[in-house]
Rosetta silent file (secondary structure, phi, psi, omega in degrees, C-alpha in Angstrom):
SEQUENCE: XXXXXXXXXXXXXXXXXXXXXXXXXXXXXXXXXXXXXXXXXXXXXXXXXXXXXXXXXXXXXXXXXXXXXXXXXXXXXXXXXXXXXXXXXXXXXXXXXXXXXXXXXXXXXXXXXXXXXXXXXXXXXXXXXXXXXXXXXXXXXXXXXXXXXXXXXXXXXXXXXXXXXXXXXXXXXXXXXXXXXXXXXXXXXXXXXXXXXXXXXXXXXXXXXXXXXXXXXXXXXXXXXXXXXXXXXXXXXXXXXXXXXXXXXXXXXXXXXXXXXXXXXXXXXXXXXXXXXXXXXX
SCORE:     score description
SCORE:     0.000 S_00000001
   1 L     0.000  151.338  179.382    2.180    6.795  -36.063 S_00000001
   2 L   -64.698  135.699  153.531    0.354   10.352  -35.923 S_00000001
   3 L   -68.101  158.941  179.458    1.341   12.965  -39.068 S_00000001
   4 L   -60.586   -1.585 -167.478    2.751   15.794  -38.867 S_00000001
   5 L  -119.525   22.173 -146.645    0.183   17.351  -39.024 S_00000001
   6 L  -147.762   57.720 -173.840   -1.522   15.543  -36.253 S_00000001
   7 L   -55.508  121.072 -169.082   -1.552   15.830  -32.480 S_00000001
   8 E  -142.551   97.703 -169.944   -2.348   13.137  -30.292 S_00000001
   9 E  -124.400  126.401  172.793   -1.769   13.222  -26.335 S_00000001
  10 E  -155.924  156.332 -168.165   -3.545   10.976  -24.045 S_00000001
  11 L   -61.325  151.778 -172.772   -3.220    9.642  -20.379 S_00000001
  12 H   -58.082  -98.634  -76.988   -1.493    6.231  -19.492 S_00000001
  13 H   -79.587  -72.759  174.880   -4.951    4.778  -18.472 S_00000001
  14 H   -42.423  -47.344 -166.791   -6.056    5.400  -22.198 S_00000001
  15 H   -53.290  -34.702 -174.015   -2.816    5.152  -23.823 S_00000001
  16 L  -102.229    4.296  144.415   -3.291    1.596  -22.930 S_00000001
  17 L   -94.873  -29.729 -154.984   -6.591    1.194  -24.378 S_00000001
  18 L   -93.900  161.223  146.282   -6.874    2.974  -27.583 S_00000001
  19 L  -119.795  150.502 -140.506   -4.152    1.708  -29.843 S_00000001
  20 H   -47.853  -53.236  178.543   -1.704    4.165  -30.885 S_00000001
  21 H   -16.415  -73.899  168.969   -2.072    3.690  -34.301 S_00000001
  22 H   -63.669  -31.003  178.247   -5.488    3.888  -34.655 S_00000001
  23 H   -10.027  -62.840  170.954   -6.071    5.831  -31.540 S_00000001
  24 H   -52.817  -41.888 -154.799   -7.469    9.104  -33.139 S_00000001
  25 H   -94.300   -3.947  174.420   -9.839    7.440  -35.530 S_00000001
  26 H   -79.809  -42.527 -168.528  -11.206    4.871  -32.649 S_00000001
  27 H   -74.718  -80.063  179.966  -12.059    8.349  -30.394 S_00000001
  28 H   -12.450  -51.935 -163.687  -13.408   10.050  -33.292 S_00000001
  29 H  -116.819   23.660  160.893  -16.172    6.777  -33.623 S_00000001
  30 L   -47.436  148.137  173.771  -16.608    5.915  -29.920 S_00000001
  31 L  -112.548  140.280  155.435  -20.075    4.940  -28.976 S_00000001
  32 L  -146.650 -163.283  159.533  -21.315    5.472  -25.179 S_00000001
  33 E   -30.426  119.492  163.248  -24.379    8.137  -23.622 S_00000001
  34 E   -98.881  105.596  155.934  -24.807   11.114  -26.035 S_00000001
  35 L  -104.944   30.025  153.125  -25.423   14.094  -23.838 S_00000001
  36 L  -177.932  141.312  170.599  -25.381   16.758  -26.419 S_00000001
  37 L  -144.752  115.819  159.112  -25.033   16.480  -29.981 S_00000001
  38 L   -82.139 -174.934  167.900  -24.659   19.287  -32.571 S_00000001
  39 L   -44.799  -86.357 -171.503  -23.830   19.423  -36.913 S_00000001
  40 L   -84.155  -15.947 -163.171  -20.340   18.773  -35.881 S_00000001
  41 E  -123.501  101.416 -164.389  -20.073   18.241  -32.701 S_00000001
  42 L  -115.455   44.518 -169.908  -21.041   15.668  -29.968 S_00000001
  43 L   -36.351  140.908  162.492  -20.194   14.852  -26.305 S_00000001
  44 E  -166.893 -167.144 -146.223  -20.815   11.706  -24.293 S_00000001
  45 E  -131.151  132.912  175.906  -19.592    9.656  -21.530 S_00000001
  46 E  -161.072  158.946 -158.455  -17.768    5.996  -21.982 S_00000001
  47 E  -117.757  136.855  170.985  -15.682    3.928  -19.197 S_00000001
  48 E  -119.985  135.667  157.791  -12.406    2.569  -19.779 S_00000001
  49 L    49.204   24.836  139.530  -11.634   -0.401  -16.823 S_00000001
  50 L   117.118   24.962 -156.788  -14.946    1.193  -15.094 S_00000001
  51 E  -102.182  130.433 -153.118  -13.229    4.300  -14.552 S_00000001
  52 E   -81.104  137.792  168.829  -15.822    6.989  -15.993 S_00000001
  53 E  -135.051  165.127  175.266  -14.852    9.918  -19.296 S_00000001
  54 E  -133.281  126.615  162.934  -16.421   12.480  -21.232 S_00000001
  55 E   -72.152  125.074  155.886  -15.479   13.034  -24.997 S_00000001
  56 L   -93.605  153.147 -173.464  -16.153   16.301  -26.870 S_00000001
  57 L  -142.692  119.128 -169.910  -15.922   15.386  -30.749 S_00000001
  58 E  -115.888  119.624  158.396  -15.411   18.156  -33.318 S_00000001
  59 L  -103.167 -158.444 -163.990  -15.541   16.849  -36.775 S_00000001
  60 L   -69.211  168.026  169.790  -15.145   19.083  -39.773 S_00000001
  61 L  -104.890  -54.620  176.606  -17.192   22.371  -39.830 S_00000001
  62 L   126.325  158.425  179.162  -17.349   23.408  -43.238 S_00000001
  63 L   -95.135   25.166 -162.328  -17.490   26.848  -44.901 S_00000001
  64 L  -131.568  -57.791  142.123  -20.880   26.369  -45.207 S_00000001
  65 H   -22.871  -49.982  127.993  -21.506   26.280  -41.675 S_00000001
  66 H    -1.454  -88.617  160.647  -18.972   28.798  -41.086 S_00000001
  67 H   -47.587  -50.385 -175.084  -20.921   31.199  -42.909 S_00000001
  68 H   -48.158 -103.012  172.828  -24.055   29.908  -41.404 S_00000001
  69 H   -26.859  -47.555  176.993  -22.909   31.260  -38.116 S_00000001
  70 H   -84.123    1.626 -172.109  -21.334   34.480  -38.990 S_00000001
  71 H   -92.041  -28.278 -164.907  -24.563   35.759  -41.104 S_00000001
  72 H  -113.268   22.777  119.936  -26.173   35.083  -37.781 S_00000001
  73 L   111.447   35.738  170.824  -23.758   37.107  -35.992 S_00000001
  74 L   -89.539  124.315  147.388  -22.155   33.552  -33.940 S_00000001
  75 L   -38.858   92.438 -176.842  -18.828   33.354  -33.252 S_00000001
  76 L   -83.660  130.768 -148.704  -18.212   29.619  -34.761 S_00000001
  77 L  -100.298  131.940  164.213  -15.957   27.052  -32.503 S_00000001
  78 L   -75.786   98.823  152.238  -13.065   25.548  -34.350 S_00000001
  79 L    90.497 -155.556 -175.004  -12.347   22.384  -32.534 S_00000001
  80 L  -103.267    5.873 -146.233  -11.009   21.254  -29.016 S_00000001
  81 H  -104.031  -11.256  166.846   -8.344   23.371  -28.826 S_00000001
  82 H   -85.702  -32.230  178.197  -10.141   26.190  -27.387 S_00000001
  83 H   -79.082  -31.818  172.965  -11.632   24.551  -24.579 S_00000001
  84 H   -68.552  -28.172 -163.139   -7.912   22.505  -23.625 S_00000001
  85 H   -77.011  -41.281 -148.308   -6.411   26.242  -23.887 S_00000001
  86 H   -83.681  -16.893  153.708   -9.522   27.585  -21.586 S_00000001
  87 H   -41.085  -87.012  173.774   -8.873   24.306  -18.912 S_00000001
  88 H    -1.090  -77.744  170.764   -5.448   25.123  -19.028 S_00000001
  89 H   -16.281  -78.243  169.748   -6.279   28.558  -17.949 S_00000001
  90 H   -56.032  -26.121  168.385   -8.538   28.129  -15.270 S_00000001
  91 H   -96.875   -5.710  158.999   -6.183   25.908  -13.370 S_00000001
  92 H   -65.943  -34.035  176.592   -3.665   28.046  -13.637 S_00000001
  93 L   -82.838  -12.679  178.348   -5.900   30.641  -12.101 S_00000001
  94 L   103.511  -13.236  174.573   -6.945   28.379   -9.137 S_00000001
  95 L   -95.728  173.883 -170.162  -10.199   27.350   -9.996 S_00000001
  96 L   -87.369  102.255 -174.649  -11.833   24.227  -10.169 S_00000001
  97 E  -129.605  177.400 -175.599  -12.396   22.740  -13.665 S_00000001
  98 L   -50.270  164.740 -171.092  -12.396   19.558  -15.548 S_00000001
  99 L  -115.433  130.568  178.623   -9.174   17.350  -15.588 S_00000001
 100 E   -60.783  158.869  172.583   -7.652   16.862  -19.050 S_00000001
 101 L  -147.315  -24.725  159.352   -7.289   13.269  -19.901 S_00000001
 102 E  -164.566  169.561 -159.797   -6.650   13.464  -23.604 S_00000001
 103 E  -151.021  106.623  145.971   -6.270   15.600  -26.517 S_00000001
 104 E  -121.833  123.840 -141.876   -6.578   15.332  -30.388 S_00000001
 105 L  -133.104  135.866  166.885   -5.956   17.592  -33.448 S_00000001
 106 L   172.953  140.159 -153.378   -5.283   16.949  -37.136 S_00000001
 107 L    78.832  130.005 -176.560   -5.628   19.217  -40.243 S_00000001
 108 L   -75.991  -17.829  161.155   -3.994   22.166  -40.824 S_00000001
 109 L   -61.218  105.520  163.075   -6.997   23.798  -41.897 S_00000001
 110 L   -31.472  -78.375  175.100  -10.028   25.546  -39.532 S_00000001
 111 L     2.208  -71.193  161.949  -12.170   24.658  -42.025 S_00000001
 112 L  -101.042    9.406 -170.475  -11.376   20.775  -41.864 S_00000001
 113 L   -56.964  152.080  143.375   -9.960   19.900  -38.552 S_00000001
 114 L  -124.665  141.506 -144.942  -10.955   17.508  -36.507 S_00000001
 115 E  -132.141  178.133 -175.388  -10.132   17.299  -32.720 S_00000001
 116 L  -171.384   93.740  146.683  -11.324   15.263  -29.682 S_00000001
 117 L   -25.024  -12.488  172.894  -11.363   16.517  -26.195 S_00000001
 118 L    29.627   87.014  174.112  -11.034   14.109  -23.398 S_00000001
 119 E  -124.117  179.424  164.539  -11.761   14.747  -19.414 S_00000001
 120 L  -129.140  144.451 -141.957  -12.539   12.903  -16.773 S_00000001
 121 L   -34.002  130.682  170.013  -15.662   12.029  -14.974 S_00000001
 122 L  -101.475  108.162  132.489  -16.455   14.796  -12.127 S_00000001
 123 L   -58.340  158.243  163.387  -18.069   12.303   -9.677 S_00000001
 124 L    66.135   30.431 -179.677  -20.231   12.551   -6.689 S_00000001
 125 E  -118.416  159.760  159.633  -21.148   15.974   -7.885 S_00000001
 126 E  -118.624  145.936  176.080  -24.144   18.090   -8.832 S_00000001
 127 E   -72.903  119.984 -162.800  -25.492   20.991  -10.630 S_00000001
 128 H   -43.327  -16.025 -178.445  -26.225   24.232   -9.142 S_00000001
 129 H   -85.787  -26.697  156.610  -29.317   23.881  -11.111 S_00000001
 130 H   -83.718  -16.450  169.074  -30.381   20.695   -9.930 S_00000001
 131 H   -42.025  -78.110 -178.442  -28.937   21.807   -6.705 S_00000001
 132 L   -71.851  -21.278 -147.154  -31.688   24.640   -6.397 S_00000001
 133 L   -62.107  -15.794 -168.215  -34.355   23.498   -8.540 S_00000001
 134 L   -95.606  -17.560 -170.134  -37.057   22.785   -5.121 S_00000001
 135 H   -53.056  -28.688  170.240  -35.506   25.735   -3.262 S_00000001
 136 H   -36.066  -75.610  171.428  -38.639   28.128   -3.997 S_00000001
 137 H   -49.255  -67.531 -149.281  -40.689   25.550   -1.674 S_00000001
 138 H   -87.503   36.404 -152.240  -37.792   24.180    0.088 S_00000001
 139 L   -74.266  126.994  172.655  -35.345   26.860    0.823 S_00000001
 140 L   -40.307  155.393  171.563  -31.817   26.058    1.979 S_00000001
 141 L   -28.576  147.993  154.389  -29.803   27.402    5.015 S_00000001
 142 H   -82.006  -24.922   49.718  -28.451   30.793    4.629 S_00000001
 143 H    73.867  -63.546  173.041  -25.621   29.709    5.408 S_00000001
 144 H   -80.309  -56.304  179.249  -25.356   27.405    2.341 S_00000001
 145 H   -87.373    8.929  161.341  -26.679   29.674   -0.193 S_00000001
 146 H   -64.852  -40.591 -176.394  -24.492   32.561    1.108 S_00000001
 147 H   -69.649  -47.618  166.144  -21.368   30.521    0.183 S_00000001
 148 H   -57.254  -12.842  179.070  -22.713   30.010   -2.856 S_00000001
 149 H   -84.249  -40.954  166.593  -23.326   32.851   -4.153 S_00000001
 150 H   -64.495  -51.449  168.012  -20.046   34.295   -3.054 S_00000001
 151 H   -44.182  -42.696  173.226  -18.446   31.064   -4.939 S_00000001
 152 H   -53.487  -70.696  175.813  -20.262   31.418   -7.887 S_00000001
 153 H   -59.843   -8.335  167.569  -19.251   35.311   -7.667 S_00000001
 154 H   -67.094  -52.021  172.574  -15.827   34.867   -7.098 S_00000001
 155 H   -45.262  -64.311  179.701  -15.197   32.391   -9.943 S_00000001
 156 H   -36.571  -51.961 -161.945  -16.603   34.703  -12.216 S_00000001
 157 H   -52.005  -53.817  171.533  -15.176   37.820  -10.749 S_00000001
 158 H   -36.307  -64.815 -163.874  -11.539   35.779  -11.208 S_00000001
 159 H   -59.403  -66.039  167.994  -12.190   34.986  -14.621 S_00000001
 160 H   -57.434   -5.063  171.070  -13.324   38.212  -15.893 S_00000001
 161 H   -69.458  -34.474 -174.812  -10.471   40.526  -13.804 S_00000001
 162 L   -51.834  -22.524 -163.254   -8.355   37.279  -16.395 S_00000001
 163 L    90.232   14.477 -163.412   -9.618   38.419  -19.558 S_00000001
 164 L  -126.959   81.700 -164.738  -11.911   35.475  -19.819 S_00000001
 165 L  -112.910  153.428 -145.123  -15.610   34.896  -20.518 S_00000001
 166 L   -67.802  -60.945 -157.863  -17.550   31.592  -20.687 S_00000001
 167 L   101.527  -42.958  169.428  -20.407   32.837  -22.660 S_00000001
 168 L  -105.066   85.752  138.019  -22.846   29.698  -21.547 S_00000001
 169 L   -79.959  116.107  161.714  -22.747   31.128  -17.472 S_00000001
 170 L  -141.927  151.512 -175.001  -25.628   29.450  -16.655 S_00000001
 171 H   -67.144  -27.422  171.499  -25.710   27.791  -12.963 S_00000001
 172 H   -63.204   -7.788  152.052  -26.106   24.266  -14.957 S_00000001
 173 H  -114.096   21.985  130.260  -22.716   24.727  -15.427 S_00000001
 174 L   -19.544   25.671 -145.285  -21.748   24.618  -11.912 S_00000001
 175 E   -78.524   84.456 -157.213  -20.879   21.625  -10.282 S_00000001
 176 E   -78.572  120.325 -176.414  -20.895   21.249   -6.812 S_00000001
 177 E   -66.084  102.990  168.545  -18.479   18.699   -4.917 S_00000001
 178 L   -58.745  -23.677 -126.297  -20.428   16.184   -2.407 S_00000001
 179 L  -115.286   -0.472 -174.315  -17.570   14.466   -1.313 S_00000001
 180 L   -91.019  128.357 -171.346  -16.484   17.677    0.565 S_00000001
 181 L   -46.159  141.020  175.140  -17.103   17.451    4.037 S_00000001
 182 L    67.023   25.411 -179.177  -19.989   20.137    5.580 S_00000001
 183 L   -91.744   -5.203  165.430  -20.615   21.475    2.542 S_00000001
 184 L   -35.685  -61.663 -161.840  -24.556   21.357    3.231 S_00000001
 185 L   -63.078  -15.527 -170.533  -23.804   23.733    6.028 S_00000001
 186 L   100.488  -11.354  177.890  -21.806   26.017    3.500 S_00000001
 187 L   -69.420  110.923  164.459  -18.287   24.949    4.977 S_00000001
 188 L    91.455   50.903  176.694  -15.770   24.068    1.990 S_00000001
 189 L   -83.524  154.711  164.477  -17.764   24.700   -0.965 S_00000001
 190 L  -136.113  143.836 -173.095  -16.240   23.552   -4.139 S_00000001
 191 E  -127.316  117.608 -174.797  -17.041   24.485   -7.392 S_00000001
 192 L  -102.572  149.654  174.648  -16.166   23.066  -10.900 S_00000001
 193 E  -122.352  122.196  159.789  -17.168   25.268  -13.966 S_00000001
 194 L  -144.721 -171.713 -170.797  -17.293   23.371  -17.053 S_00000001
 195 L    89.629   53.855 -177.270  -18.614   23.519  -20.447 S_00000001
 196 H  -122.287   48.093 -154.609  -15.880   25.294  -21.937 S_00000001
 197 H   -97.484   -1.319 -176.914  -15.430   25.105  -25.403 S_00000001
 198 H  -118.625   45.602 -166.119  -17.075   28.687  -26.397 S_00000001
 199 L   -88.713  124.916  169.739  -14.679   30.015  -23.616 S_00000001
 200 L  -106.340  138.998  123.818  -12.987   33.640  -25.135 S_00000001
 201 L   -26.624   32.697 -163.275   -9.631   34.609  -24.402 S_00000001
 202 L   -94.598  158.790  142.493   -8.418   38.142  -23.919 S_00000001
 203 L   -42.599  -64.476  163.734   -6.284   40.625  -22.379 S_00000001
 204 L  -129.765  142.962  178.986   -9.399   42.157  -20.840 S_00000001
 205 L   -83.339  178.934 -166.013  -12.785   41.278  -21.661 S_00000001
 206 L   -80.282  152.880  139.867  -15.154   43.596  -23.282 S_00000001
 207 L   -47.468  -24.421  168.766  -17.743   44.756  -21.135 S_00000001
 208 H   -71.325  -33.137  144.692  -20.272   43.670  -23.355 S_00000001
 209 H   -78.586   -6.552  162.115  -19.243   39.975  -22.668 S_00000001
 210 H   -84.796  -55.104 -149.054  -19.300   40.577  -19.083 S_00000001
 211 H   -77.770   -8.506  156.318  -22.451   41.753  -19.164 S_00000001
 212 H   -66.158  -11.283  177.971  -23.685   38.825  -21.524 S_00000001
 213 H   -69.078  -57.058 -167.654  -21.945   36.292  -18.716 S_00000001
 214 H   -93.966    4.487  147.540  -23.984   37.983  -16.185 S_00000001
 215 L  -102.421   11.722  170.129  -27.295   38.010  -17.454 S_00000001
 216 L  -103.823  -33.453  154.934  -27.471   34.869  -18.112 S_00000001
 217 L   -56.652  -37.353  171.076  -26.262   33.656  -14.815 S_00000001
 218 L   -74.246  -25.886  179.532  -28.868   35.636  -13.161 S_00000001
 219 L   -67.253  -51.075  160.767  -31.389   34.591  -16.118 S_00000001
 220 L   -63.474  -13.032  179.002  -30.799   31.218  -14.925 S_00000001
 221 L   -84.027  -16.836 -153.661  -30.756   31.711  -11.240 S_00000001
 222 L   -69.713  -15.555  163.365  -34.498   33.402  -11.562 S_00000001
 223 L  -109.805   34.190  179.235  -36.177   30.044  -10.464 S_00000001
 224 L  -139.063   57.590 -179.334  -34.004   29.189   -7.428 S_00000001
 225 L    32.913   67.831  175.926  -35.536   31.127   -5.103 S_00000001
 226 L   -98.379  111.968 -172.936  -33.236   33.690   -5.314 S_00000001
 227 L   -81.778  164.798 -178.783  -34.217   37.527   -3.484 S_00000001
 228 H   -76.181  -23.604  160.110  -33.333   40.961   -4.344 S_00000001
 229 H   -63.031  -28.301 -169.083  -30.615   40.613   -1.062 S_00000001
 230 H   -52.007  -66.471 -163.431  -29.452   37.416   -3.136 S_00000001
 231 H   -55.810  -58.699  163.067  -28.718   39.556   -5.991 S_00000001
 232 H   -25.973  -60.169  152.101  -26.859   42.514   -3.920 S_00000001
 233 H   -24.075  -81.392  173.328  -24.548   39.629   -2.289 S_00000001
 234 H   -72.734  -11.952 -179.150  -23.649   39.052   -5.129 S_00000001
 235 H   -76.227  -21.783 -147.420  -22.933   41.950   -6.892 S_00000001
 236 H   -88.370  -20.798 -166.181  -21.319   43.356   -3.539 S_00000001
 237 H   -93.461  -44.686 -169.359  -18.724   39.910   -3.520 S_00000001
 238 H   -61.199  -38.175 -167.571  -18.139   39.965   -8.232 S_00000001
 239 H  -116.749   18.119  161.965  -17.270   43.852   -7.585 S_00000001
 240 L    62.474   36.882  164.291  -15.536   44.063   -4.134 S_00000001
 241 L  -141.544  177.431 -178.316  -16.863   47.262   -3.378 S_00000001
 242 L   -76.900  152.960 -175.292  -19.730   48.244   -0.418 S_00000001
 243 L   -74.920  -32.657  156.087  -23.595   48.147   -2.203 S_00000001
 244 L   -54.948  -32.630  174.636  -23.634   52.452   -2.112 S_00000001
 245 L   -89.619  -10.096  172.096  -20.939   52.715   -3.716 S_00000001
 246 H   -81.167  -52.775  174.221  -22.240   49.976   -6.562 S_00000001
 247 H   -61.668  -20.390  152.695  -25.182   51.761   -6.692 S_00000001
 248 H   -58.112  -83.466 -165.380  -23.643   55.049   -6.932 S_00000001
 249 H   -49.778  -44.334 -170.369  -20.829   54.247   -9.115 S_00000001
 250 L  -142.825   56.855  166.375  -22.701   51.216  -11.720 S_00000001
 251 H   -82.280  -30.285 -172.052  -26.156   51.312  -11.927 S_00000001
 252 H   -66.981  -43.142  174.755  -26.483   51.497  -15.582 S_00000001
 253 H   -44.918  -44.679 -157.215  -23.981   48.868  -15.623 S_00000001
 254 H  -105.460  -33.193  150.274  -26.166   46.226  -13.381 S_00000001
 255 H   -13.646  -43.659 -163.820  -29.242   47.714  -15.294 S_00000001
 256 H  -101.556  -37.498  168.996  -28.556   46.145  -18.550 S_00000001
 257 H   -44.582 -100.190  164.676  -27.790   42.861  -16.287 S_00000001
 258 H    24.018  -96.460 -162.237  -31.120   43.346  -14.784 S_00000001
 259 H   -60.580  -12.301  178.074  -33.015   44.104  -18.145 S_00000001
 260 H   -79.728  -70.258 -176.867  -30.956   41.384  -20.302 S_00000001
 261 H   -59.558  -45.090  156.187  -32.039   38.392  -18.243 S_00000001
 262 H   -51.967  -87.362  154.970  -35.591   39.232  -18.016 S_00000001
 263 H     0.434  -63.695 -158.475  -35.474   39.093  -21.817 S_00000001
 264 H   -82.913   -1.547 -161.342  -33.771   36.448  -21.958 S_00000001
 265 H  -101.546  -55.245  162.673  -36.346   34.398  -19.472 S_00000001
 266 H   -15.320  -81.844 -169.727  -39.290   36.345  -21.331 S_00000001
 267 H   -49.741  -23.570  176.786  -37.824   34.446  -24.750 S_00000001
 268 H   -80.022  -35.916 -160.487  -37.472   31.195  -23.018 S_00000001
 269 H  -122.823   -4.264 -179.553  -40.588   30.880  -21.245 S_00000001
 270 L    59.774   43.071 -163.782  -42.849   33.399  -22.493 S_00000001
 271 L  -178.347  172.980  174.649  -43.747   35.206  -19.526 S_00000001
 272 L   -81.808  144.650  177.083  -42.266   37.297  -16.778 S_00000001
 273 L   -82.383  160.289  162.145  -39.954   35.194  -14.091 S_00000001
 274 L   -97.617   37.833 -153.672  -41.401   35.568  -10.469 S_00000001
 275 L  -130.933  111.744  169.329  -38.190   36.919   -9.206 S_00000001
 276 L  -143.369  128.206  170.174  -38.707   40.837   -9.775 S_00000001
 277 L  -174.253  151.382 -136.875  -37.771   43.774   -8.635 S_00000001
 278 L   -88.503   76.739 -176.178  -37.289   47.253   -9.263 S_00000001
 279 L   -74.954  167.379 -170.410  -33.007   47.921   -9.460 S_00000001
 280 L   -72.966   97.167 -151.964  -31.946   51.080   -8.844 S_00000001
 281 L   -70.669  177.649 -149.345  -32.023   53.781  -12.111 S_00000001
 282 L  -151.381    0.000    0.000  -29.071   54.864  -13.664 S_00000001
């Protein structure tokens, strides 16, 4: 049986694979697909009775890591338990995120915990980034990338009126539902957000975390044929006001967007993106 010290929750489908006993330390050493692996931390994808999951795996972090991270001015993530809190959240709020399928915790310590995440498989979906990547050549309906853009901005807008910012917004974590009818056309988009274990929590968020959320979504958007109307759209749907009065009212504010992501594309790619243009001064 789990210690007291030891949390262990997981869906009948599982419940009737793993055995209980053993349960934790069987998730902890699953093998399947590694799509990301850090020092402590690893995700991948394995099928119980063909039915498709994704694991997050936190083992311990260490003061020495710990440290590691705060000398270099990182916020370091303790476990699963922030990303089941920031699920939680989000479905409380209405949007579309990953579906818990299990949960595990044990040690009372940050330091030494070790956790295990659990969701299950978003099928028949894709990533706004894989979504987009041909649109330069190949550009979609207007129609289709108006709803997106308003989806995308909504989610956000939602989160951050919530107190809550991702931190990775990048459009690769996007997921767009095929199975919904017309959604080429732009009818019915659905959107899953995932990737949410370096998700903060607040009353209100700082401004300084909105505006790291939102240069990185646009820093990621800058090769998917996106226009200087693109960008308006959206700012005119994330702040609910008319585009005169954003540009009256927050230019320095969408300024720092602006000048943040361009940075940030500079450092990735070493070069200017070809999505430029001349915002409004402040």
């Amino acid at each position: 049986m789990p210690s007291k010290k030891e949390i262990l929750e997981l869906s009948p489908v599982l419940q009737k694979y793993f055995t209980r006993e053993k349960a934790f330390d069987e998730i902890l050493n699953l093998q399947g697909k590694i799509f990301r692996k850090h020092k402590n931390r690893r995700t991948l994808r394995f099928e119980v009775n063909g039915i498709g999951f994704f694991v997050k795996i936190h083992r311990k972090i260490g003061l020495k890591e710990i440290l590691k991270n705060i000398s270099s001015l990182k916020l370091p993530v303790f476990g699963a338990g922030n990303e089941l809190e920031a699920i939680n959240k989000l479905t409380e709020l209405g949007i579309d995120t990953m579906k818990i399928a299990g949960f595990g915790q044990r040690g009372s310590s940050p330091l030494w915990m070790e956790s295990f995440l659990i969701t299950e498989e978003l099928t028949n979906t894709i990533s706004l980034e894989a979504l987009t990547k041909n649109w330069k050549i190949n550009p979609p309906s207007f129609n289709l990338k108006l709803s997106l853009i308003k989806k995308v901005a909504g989610i956000t807008r939602t989160m951050h009126k919530s107190g809550i910012n991702h931190r990775d917004l990048y459009i690769c974590h996007f997921l767009l539902d095929k199975t919904i009818p017309d959604w080429e056309e732009g009818k019915n988009i659905k959107l899953y957000i995932i990737d949410l274990h370096r998700v903060q929590m607040r009353e209100k968020t700082p401004n300084r975390w909105i505006i790291k959320d939102l240069s990185g979504l646009l820093f990621s958007a800058m090769d998917a044929g996106i226009t200087k109307k693109d960008v308006f759209r959206f700012m005119i749907e994330y702040s609910q006001k008319p585009l005169r009065i954003i540009l009256k009212e927050d230019p320095c504010f969408w300024n720092k967007i602006y000048s943040k992501a361009i940075a940030l594309y500079k450092k990735e790619f070493k070069r200017f993106p070809d999505f430029l243009f001349n915002p409004k001064k402040c």
